[in-house]
C-alpha positions as CSV (number, residue, x, y, z in Angstrom):
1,X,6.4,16.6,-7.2
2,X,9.0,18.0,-5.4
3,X,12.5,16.8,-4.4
4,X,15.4,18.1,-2.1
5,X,18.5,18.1,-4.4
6,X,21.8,20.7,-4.3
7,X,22.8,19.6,-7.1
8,X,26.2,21.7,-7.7
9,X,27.4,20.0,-5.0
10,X,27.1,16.4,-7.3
11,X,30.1,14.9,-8.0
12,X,30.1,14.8,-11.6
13,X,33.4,12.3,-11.7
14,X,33.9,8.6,-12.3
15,X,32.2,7.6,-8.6
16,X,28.9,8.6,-8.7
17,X,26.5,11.7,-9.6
18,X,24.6,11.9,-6.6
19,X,25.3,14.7,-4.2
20,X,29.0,14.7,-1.9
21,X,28.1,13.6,1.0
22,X,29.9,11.8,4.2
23,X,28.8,8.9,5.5
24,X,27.3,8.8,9.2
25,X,29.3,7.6,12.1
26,X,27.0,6.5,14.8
27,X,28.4,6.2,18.1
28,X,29.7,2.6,19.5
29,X,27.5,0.0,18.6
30,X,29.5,-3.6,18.3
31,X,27.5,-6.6,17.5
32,X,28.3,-10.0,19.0
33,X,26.9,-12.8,17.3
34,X,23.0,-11.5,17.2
35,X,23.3,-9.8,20.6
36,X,23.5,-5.8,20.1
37,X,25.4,-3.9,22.9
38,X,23.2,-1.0,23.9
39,X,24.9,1.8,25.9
40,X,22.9,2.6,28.8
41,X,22.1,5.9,28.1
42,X,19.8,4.5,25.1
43,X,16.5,4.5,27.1
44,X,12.7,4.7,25.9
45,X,13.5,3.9,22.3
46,X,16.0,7.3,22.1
47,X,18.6,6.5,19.8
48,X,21.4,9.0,20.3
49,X,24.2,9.6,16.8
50,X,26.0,12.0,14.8
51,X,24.5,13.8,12.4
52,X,25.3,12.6,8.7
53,X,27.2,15.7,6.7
54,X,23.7,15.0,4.0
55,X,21.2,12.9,5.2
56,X,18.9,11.4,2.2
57,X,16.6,13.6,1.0
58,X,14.6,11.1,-1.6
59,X,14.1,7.2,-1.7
60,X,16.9,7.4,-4.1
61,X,20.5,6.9,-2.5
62,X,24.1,6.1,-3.1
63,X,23.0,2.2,-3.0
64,X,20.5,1.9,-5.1
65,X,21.5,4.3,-8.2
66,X,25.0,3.3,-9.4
67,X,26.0,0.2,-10.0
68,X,29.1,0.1,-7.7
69,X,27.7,2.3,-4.7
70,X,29.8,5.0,-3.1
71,X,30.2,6.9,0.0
72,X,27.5,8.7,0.5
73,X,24.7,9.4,2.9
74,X,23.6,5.9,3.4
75,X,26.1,3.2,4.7
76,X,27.1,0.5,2.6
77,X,26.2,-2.7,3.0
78,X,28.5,-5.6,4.0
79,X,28.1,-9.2,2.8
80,X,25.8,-10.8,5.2
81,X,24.4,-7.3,6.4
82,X,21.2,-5.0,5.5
83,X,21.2,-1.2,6.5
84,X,18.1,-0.1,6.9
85,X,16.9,3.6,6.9
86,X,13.9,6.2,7.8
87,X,14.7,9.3,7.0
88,X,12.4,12.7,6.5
89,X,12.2,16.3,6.2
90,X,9.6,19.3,7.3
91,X,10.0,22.4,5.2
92,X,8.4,25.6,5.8
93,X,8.7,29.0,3.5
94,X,7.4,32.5,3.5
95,X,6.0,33.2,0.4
96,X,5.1,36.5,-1.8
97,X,3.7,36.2,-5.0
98,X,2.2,38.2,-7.8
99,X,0.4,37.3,-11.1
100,X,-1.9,38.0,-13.7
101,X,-4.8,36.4,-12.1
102,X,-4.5,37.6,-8.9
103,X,-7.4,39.7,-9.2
104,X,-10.5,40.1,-11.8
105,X,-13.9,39.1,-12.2
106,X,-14.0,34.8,-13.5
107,X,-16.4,32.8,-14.2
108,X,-17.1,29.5,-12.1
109,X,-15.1,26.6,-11.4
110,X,-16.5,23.5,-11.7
111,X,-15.4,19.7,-10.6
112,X,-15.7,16.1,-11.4
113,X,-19.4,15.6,-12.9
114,X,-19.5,19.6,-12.7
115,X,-20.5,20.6,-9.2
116,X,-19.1,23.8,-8.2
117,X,-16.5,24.4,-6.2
118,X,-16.1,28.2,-6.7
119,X,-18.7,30.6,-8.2
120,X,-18.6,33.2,-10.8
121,X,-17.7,36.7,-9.3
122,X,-15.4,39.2,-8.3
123,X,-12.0,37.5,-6.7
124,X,-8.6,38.6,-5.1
125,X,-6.1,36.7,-3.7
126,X,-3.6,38.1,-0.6
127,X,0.5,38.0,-2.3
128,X,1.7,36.7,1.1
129,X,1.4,33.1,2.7
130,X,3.2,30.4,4.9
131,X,3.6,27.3,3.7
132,X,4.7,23.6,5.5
133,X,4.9,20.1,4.2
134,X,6.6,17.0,5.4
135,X,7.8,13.6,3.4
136,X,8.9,10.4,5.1
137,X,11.4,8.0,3.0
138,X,12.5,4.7,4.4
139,X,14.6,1.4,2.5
140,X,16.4,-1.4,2.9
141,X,19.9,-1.9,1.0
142,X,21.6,-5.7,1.3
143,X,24.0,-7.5,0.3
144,X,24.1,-11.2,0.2
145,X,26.7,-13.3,1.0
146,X,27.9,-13.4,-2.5
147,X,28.1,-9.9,-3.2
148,X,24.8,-9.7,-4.8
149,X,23.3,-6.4,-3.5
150,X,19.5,-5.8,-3.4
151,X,17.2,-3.5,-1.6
152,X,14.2,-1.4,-2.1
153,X,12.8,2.1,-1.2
154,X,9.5,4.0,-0.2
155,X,8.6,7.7,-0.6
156,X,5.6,9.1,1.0
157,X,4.6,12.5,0.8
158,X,1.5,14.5,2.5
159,X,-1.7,15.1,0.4
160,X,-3.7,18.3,0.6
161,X,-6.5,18.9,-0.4
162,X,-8.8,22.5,-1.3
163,X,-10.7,23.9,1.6
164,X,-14.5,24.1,1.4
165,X,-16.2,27.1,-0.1
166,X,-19.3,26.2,0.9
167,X,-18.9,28.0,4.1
168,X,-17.9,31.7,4.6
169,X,-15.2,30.6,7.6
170,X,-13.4,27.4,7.0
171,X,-11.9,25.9,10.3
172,X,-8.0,24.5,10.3
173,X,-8.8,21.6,11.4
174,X,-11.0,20.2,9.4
175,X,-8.6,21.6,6.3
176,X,-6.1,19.4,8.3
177,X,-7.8,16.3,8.9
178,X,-8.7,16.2,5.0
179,X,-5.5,15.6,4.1
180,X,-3.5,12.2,3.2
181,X,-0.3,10.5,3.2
182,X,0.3,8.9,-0.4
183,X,3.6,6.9,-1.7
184,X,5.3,8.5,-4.5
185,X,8.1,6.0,-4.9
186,X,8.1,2.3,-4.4
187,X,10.5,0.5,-5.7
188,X,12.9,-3.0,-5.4
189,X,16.5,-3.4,-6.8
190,X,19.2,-5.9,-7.5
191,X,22.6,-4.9,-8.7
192,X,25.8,-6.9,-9.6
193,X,29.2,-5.2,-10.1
194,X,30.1,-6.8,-13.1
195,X,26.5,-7.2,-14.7
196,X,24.5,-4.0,-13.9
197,X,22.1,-2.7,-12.0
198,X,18.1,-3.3,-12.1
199,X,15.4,-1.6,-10.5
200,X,11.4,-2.6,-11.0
201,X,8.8,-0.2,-9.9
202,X,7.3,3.1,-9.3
203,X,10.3,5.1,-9.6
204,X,12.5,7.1,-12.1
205,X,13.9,6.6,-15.3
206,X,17.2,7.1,-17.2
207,X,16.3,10.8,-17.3
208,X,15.8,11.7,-13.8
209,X,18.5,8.9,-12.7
210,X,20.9,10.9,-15.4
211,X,20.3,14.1,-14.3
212,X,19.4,14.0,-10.3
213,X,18.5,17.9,-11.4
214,X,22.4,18.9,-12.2
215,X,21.9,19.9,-15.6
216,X,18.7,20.9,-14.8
217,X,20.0,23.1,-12.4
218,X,17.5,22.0,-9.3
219,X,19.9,23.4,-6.7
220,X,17.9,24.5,-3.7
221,X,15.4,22.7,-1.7
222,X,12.6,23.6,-3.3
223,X,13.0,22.3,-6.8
224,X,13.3,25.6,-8.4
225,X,11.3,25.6,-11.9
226,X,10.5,21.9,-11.4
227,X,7.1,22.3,-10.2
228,X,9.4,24.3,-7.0
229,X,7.6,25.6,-3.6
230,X,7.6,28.8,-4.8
231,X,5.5,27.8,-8.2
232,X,2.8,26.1,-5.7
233,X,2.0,29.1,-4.4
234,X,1.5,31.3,-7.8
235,X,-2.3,31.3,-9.0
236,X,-2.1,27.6,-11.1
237,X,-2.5,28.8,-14.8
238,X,0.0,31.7,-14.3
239,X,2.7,29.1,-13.4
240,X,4.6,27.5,-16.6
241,X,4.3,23.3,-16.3
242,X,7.7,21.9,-16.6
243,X,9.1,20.6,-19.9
244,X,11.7,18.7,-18.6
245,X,11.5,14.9,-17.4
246,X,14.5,15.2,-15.3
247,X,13.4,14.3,-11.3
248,X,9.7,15.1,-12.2
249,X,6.8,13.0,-11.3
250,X,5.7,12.0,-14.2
251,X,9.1,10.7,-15.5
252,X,9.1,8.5,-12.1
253,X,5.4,7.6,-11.3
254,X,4.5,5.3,-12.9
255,X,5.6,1.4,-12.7
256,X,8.8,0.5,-14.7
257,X,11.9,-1.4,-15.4
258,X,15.2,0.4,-15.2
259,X,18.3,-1.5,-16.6
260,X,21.4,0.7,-16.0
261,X,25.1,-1.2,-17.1
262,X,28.4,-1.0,-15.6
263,X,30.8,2.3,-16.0
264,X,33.5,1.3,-18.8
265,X,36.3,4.4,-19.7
266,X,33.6,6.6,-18.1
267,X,30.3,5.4,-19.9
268,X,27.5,3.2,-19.2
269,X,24.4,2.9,-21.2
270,X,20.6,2.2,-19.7
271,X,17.3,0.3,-21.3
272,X,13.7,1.1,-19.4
273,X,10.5,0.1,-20.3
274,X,6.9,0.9,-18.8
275,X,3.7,-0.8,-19.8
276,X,1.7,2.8,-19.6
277,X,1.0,5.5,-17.4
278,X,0.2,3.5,-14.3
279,X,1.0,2.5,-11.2
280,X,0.7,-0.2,-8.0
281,X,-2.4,-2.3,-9.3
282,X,-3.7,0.9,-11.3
283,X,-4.8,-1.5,-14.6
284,X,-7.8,-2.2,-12.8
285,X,-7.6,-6.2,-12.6
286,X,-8.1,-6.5,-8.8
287,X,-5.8,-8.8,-6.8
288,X,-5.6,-11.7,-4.2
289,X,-6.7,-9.0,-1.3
290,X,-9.8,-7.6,-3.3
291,X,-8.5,-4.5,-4.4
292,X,-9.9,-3.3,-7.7
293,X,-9.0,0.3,-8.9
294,X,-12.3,1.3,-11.2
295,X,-11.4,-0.9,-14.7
296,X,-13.5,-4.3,-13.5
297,X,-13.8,-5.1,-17.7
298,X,-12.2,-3.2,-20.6
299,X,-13.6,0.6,-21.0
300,X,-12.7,3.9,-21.5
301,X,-10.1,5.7,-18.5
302,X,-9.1,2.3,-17.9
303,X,-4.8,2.9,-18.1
304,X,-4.0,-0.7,-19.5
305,X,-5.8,-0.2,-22.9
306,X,-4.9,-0.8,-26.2
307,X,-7.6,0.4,-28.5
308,X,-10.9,2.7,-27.6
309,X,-13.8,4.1,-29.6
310,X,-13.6,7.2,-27.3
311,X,-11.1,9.8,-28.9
312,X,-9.8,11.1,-25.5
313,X,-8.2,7.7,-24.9
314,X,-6.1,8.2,-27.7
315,X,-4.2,10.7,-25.4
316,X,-2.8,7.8,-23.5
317,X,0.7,6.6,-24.2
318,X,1.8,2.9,-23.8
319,X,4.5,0.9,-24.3
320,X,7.1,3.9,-22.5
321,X,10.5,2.5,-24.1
322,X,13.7,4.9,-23.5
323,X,17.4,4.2,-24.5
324,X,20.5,6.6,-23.2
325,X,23.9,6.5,-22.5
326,X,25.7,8.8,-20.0
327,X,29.7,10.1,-19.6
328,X,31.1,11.0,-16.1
329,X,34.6,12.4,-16.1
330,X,36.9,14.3,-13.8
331,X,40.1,15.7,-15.8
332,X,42.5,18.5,-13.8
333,X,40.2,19.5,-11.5
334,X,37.2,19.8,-14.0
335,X,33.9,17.5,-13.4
336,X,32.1,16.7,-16.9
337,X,28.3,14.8,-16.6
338,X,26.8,14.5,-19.6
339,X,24.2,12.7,-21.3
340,X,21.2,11.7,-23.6
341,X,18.6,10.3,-23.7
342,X,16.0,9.0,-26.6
343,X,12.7,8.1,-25.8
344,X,9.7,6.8,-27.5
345,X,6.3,5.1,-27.1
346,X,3.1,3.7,-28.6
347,X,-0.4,4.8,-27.9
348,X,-4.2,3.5,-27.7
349,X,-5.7,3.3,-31.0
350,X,-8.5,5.4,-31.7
351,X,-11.1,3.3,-33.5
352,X,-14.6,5.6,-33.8
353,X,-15.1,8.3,-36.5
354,X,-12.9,10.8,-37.3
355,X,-15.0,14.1,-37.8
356,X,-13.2,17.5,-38.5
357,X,-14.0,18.0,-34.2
358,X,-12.5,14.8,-33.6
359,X,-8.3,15.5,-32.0
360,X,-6.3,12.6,-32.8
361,X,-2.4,12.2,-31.1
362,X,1.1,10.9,-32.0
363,X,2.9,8.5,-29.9
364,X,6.1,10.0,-27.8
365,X,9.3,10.3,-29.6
366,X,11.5,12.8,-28.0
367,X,15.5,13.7,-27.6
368,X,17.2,15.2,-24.4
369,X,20.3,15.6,-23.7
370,X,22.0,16.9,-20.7
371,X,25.5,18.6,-19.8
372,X,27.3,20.0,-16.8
373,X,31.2,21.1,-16.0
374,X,32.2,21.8,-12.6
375,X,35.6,23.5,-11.6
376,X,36.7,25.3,-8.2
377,X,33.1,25.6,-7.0
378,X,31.6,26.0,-9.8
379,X,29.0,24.4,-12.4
380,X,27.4,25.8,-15.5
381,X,25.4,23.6,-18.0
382,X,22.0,22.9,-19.7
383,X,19.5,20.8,-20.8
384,X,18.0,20.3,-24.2
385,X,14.1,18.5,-24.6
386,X,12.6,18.3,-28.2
387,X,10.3,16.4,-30.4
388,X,6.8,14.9,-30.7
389,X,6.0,15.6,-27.5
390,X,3.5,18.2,-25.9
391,X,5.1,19.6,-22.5
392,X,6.5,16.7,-19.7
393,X,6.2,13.5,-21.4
394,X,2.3,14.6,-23.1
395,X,1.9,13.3,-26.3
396,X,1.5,16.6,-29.0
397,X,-1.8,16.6,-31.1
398,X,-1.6,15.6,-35.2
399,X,-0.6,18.6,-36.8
400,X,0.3,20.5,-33.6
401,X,4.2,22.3,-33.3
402,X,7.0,20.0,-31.6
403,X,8.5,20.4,-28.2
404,X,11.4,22.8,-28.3
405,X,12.8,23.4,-24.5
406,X,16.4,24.4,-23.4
407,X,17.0,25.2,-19.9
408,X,20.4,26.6,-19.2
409,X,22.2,27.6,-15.6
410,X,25.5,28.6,-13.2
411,X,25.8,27.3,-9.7
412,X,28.6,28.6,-7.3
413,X,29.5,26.4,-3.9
414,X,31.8,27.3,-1.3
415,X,31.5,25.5,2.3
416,X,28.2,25.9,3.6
417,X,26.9,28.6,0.8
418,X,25.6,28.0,-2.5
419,X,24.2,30.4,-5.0
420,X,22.3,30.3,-8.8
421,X,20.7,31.6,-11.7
422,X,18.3,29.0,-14.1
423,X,16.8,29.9,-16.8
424,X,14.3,28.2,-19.6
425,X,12.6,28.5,-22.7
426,X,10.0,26.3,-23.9
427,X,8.1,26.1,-27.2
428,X,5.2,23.7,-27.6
429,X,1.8,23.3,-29.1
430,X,0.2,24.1,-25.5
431,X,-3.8,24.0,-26.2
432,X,-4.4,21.0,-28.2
433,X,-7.8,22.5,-29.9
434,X,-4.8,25.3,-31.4
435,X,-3.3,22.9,-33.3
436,X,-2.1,23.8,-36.6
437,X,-3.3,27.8,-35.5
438,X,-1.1,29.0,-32.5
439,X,1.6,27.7,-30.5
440,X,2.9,28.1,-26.6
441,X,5.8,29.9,-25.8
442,X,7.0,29.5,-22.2
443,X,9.6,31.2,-20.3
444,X,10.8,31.9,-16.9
445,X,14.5,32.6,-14.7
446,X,15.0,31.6,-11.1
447,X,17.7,32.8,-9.1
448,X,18.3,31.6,-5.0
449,X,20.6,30.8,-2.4
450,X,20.7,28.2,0.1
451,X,22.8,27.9,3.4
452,X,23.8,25.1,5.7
453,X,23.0,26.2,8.9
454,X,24.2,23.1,10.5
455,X,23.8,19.5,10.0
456,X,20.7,18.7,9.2
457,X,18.9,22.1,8.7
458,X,19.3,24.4,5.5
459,X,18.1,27.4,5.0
460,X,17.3,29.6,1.4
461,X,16.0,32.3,-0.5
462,X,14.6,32.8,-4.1
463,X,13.1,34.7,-6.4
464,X,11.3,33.7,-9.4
465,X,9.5,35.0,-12.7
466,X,7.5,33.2,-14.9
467,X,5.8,34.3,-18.6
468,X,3.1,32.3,-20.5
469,X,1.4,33.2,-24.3
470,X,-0.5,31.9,-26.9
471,X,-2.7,34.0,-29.5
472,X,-6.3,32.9,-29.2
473,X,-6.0,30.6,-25.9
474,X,-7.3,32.3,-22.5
475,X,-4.8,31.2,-19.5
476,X,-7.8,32.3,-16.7
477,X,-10.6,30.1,-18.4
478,X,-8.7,27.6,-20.7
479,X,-10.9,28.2,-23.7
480,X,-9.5,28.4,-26.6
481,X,-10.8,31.1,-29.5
482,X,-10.7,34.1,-26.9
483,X,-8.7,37.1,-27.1
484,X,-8.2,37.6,-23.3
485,X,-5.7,36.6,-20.8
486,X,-3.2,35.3,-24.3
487,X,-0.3,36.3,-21.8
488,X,0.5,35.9,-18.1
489,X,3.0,36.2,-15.9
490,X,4.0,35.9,-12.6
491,X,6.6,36.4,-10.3
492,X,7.7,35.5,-6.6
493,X,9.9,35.6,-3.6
494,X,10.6,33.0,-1.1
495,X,12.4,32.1,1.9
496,X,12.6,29.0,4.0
497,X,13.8,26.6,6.0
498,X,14.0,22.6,6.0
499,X,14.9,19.9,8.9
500,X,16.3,16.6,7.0
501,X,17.2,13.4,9.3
């Protein structure tokens, strides 16, 4: 859910919003016809260079987001040429936290078809941890002989999963061995200078392709309030779910089209369009190589409906259509980004009875709108979300409160150091069985500061607090109608490290 971004250091002019960066001189490598000249030194598949001033961090780059790529991380193609790139990062952080439900007697958890996986008793949990992840991200960016450029771009990110409680002592390794690789971007491009660029697949919209976290304000390396590091490690239902689509996975998971136009006087405008919440052959309908994904005829749960007799199903959105146009500017010395963004969506049809039990859903149709100035090192700016929608792109219950969310931060850069404060508020319907009783309110600040210890290797620190209410909902059991547990909070502090190639 996470993704590396210091985003004060954007440029927030004409060229490009992605993150300064420089590209990477490698050391002398001429090519003669298709005969590469290897320096001796280059032995056992060592392949010596120069660090890059900000290697990629995400399958996105400065190729395949603008229309007219800039300098940037990734070299730019020449006609006739493909660059191709693996990059990664391992991130490690020391972690305290403190919350609500840190401590008390709960009742038992249950899983899928309601085996337990924790039973009801007395619980604590230790404030302090370590905590290590890694994500590999390799593409391809062309350009044909024509000028046409065209590429694509992978993500993958590591899976864990909960350790058994079936045992008193549960061994590393095994917790280790349980756990996955899984793509979270995939994605192909073409782009023309004059025409626009076009990119199909599991990856982000005109909201997280917008923003890249600037007015969001996802500065440090671990995403701050967008589901950040320091979040993953807070007990789950004392951590606030983010509002905001900008850079978050459920604004780029599932499969899409992306049309984003050419800059004119500073503008360009953008059209995408997603089927519904799926993604890779997630409909269900099999394929040439056998693989079928649990939807072998039309029934409920399967993501490419249209209609359902089971009311749950009306929950799913379809038809994801979103519109925007964007303004980057430099004037004097002062950056401007801004944006907005409407988006909007249809959803399956409920057609069983409606009882006075029975929760019923409106489609999607939400605002946001983002801005950002930067001068001499600094950036302060905001982000507004609001409408019929219930949290990150959730469709709100009939009769339930609209999304109402402003986030609003400061950012200060100079060489290697970069410090800020982010703040948000969110109002929404939260608990859907609520609706038309009680409404959410959400809030939280973050504050942090990362350091470039040298190329390739940052490090930061943060602290973070977090406050959740609702009258009559229980954040420790997720019933609704209970007087308990109406308000959490949490809070946390962080520091880390990351090694990015």
């Amino acid at each position: 859910m996470r993704k590396y971004l210091l985003a004060s250091a954007a440029v927030l002019g004409a060229a490009s919003w992605l993150p300064q960066a420089h590209a990477q001189t490698l050391p002398s490598n001429p090519v003669t016809g298709t005969v590469v000249e290897v320096p001796k030194s280059w032995s056992h598949g060592a392949v010596p260079t120069l660090p890059s001033a900000s290697p990629p961090a995400g399958a996105n780059n400065n190729n395949n987001t603008a229309v007219v790529p800039g300098p940037g991380a990734v070299a730019n193609p020449t006609p006739g040429t493909v660059v191709i790139h693996i990059n990664g990062r391992v991130t490690t952080g020391l972690y305290a936290t403190w919350s609500s439900l840190d401590k008390g007697t709960f009742p038992a958890v249950t899983g899928v078809g309601g085996a337990t996986l924790t039973p009801a008793g007395s619980y604590k949990v230790q404030p302090t941890n370590l905590a290590t992840y890694a994500r590999l991200y390799t593409g391809m960016d062309g350009m044909a002989a024509n000028g046409l450029r065209y590429g694509g771009a992978i993500e993958v990110r590591e899976n864990f999963t909960g350790q058994s409680t079936s045992t008193v002592s549960t061994g590393a390794s095994g917790y280790s061995s349980s756990q996955t690789l899984y793509v979270r971007r995939a994605f192909a491009y073409v782009a023309a200078d004059n025409v626009g660029l076009v990119r199909v697949g599991q990856a982000d919209g005109l909201i997280s392709l917008y923003d890249n976290g600037v007015t969001t304000f996802q500065f440090l390396p671990s995403g701050n309030l967008n589901g950040g590091d320091l979040e993953g490690m807070v007990m789950g239902n004392a951590t606030i779910p983010y509002a905001f689509s900008a850079v978050a996975g459920n604004e780029y998971d599932n499969n899409k089209i992306v049309y984003m136009s050419p800059q004119f006087y500073g503008f360009d405008v953008g059209l995408q369009w997603a089927p519904n919440t799926s993604n890779g052959y997630g409909t269900g309908v099999g394929n040439a190589y056998g693989v079928v994904a649990g939807c072998p005829y039309a029934s409920s749960g399967c993501p490419g409906l249209s209609s359902s007799s089971v009311a749950a199903d009306g929950a799913r959105t379809i038809n994801q259509t979103a519109v925007g146009v964007r303004y980057q500017g430099k004037f004097s010395g002062v950056g401007l980004l801004a944006y907005g963004v409407y988006e909007f969506s249809g959803k399956v049809n409920y057609t069983g009875p409606v009882t006075p039990s029975t929760i019923l859903y409106n489609s999607l149709n939400f605002y946001n709108a983002g801005v950002a100035v930067t001068y001499a090192g600094f950036t302060i700016g905001g982000n507004y979300a609001g409408g019929a929608a219930n949290g990150q792109l959730a469709p709100k219950p009939a009769g339930g409160a609209n999304l109402n969310a402003w986030t609003a931060g400061m950012t200060y850069k100079t060489g290697p150091l970069l410090v800020g404060v982010v703040g948000e508020v969110i109002d929404s319907q939260g608990a859907v069985t609520l609706a038309g009783k009680t409404q959410r309110r959400e809030y939280a600040i973050d504050a942090g500061a990362s350091y470039v210890i040298a190329p390739g290797l940052v490090g930061w620190a943060e602290y973070m607090y977090q406050n959740r209410k609702q009258s009559g909902f229980n954040f420790a059991t997720g019933a609704a109608g209970s007087s308990a547990y109406n308000t959490v909070q949490s809070q946390g502090i962080q520091i880390g490290t990351t090694v990015y190639w």
